[in-house]
C-alpha positions as MATLAB code, in Angstrom:
seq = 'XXXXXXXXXXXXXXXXXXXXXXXXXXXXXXXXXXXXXXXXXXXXXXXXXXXXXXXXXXXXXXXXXXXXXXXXXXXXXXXXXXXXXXXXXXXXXXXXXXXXXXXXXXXXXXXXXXXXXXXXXXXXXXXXXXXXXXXXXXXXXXXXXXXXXXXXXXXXXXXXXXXXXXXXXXXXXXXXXXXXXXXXXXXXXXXXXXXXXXXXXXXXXXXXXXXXXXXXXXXXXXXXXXXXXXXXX';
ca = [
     102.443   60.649  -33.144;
     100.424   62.423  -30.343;
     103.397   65.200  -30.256;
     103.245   65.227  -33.870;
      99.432   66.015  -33.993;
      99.630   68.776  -31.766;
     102.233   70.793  -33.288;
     100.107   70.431  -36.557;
      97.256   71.766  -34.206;
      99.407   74.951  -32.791;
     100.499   76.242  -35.879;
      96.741   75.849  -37.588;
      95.590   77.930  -34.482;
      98.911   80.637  -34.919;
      97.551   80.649  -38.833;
      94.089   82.155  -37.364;
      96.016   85.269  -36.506;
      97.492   85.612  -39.786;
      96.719   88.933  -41.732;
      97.746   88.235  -44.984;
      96.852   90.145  -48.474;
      94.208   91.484  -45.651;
      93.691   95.457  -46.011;
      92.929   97.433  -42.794;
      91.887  101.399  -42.742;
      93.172  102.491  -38.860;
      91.692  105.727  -37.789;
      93.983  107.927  -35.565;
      97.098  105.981  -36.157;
      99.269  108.754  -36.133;
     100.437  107.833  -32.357;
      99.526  106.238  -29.164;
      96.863  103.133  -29.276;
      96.040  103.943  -32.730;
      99.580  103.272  -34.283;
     100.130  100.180  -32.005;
      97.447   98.677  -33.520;
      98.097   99.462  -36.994;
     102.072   98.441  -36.371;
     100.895   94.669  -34.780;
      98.304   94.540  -37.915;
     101.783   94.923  -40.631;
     103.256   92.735  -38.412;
     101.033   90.273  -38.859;
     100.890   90.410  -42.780;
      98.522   93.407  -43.043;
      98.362   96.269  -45.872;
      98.021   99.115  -43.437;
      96.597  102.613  -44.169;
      97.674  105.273  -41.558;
      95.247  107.751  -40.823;
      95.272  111.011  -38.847;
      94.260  114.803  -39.600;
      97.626  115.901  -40.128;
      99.302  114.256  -42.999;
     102.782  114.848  -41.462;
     101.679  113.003  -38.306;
     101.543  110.250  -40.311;
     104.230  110.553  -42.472;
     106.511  109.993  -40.061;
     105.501  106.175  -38.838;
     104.495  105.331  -41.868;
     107.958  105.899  -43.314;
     109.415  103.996  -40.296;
     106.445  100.837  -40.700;
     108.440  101.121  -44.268;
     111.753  100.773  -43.332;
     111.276   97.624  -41.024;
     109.748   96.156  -44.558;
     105.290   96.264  -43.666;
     103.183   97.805  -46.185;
     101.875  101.017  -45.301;
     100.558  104.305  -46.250;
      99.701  107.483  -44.872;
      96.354  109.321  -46.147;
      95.644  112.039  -43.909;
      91.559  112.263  -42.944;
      90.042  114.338  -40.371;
      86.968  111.936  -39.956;
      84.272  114.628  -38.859;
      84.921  115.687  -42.553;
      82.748  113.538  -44.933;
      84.647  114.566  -48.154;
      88.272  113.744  -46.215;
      85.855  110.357  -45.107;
      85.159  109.465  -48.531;
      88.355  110.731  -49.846;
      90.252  108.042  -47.346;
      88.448  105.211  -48.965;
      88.910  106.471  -52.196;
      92.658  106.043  -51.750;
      92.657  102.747  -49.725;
      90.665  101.353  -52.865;
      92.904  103.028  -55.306;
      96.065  101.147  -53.493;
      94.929   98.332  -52.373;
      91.808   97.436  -54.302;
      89.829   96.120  -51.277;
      89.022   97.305  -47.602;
      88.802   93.802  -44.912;
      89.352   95.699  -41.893;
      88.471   99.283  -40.478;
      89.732  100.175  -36.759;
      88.081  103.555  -35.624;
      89.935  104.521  -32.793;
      90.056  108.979  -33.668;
      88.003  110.920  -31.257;
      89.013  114.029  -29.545;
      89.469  115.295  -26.061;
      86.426  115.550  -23.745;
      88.943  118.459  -22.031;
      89.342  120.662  -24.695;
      86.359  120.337  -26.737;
      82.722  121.135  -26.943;
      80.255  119.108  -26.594;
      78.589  119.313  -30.282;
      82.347  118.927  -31.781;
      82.912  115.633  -29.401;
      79.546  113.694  -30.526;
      80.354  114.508  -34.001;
      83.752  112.748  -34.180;
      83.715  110.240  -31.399;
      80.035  109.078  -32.502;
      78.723  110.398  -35.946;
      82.019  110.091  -37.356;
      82.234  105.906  -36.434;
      78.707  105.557  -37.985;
      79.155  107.556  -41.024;
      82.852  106.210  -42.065;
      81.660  102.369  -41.356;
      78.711  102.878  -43.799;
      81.107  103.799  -46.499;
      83.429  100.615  -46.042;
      80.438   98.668  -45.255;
      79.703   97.717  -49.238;
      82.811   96.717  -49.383;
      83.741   94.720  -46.567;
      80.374   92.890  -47.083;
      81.129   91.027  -50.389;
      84.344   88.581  -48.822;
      84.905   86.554  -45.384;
      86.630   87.657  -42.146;
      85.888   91.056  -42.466;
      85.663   93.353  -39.677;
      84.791   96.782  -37.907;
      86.844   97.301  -34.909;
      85.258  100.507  -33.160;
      87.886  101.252  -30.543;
      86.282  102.848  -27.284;
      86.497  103.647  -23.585;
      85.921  102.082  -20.576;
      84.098  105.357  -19.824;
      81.496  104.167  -21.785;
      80.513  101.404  -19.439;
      81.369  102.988  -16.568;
      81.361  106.553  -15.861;
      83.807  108.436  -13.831;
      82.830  111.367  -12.052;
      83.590  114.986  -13.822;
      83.702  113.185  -17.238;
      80.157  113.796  -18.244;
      78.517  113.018  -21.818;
      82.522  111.749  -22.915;
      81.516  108.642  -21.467;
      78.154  108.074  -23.476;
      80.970  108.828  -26.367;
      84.424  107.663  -25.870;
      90.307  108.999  -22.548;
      89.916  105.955  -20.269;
      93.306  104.782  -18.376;
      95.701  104.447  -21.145;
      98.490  106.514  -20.424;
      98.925  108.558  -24.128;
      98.911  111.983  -25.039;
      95.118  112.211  -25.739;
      94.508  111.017  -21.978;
      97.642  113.606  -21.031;
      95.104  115.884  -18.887;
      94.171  113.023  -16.950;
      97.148  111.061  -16.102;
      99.589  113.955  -15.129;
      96.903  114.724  -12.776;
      99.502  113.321  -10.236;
      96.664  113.058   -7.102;
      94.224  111.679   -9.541;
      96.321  109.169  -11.132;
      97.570  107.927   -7.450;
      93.955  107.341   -6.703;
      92.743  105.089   -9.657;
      96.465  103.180   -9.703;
      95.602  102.452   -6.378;
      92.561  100.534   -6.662;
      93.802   98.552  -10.304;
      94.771   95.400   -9.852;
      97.736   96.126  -11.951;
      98.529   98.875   -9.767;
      99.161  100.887  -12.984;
      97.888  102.501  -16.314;
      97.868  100.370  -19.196;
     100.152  101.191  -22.267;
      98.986  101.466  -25.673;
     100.985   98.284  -27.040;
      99.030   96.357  -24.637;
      95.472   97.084  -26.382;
      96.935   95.130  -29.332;
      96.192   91.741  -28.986;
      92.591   92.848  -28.168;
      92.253   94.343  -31.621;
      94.017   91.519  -33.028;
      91.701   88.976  -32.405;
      88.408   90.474  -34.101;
      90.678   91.392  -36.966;
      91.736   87.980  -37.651;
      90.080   84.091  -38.381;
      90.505   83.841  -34.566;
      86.838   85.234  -34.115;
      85.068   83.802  -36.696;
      82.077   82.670  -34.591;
      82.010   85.996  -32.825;
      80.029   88.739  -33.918;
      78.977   92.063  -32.259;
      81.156   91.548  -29.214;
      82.203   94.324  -26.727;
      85.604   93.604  -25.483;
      87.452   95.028  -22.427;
      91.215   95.645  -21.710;
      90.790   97.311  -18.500;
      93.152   96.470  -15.792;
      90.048   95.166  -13.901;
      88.499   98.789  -13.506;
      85.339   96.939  -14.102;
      85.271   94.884  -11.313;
      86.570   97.623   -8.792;
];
């Protein structure tokens, strides 16, 4: 009986996880963290929209997402745009009839752009694209906004400047590309990790998993970290 009761209890707490019939809008999804996230979300049941600036950057995974039998689209959205913003609802609405989930994880590179440009996608951007779900993800239960962020912004590296009040952390993609084929600086943070190496974007999944899903139900405003233990160094 007592083994009995605790398999009942396991798959009740695998059920929290579940992402069924749920709708999630994933920001910058076109590679890298951005499309891990949105692939573990169809996984999980999910009606995924893929979003990036370039439609044909998300084409491409979305077609693949397809194949393996999820449900996703591709809407392209450059979110410092507010009529691409409001156009990117528009079509997750027109779809799916309902928004439960929005996952901004677009921002741009603190290497190759200027400073007004950065604030107004890594910051404005998040604000102004949350407010238009918001209505909507207010009137059912286990709803969420997942902002995705940096480690940067709670601790500072040196030479990084005002990117860290924003947002390239130690994720080894192509958006952090300037940073981690900086072979002397990359020997120099691996070295004092715990893990003794960068992170890879599947491994920032189950992070956004759990505010996504039932699992955090009596959590609310939480900042999460999937840092290797670069806070503690």
């Amino acid at each position: 009986m007592e083994e009995l009761c605790l398999f009942n209890n396991e798959k009740k707490t695998r059920d929290l996880f579940d992402l069924s019939k749920k709708v999630a809008i994933v920001t910058g999804s076109s590679k890298g963290i951005g499309l891990s996230i949105a692939s573990a979300f169809a996984e999980y049941g999910a009606n995924v929209v893929l979003s990036s600036r370039s439609q044909e950057a998300v084409d491409k995974p979305a077609k693949v997402l397809n194949q393996k039998g999820f449900s996703v689209i591709a809407q392209a959205c450059h979110v410092g745009d507010e009529i691409q913003r409001k156009n990117l609802v528009n079509k997750t609405l027109e779809k799916f009839g309902r928004i439960d989930i929005l996952v901004s994880n677009a921002a741009i590179n603190p290497i190759y752009e200027p400073l007004e440009k950065m604030m107004k996608v890594n910051v404005k951007s998040v604000f102004a694209l949350s407010n238009l779900c918001f209505p909507r993800l207010r009137k059912g239960k286990d709803r969420a906004i997942i902002n995705i962020s940096s480690i940067e912004g709670l601790k500072p590296s040196l030479g990084l400047g005002i990117y860290s009040v924003t947002k390239a952390g130690l994720i080894q993609t192509k958006f952090s590309q300037a940073l981690w084929s900086n072979q002397v600086l990359l020997n120099q943070i691996e070295k004092k990790l715990p893990p003794g190496r960068m992170a890879q974007s599947n491994e920032m999944t189950g992070l956004a998993l759990y505010p996504a899903s039932k699992a955090t139900s009596y959590s609310s405003g939480g900042v999460f970290t999937a840092d290797g233990g670069y806070m503690v160094m």
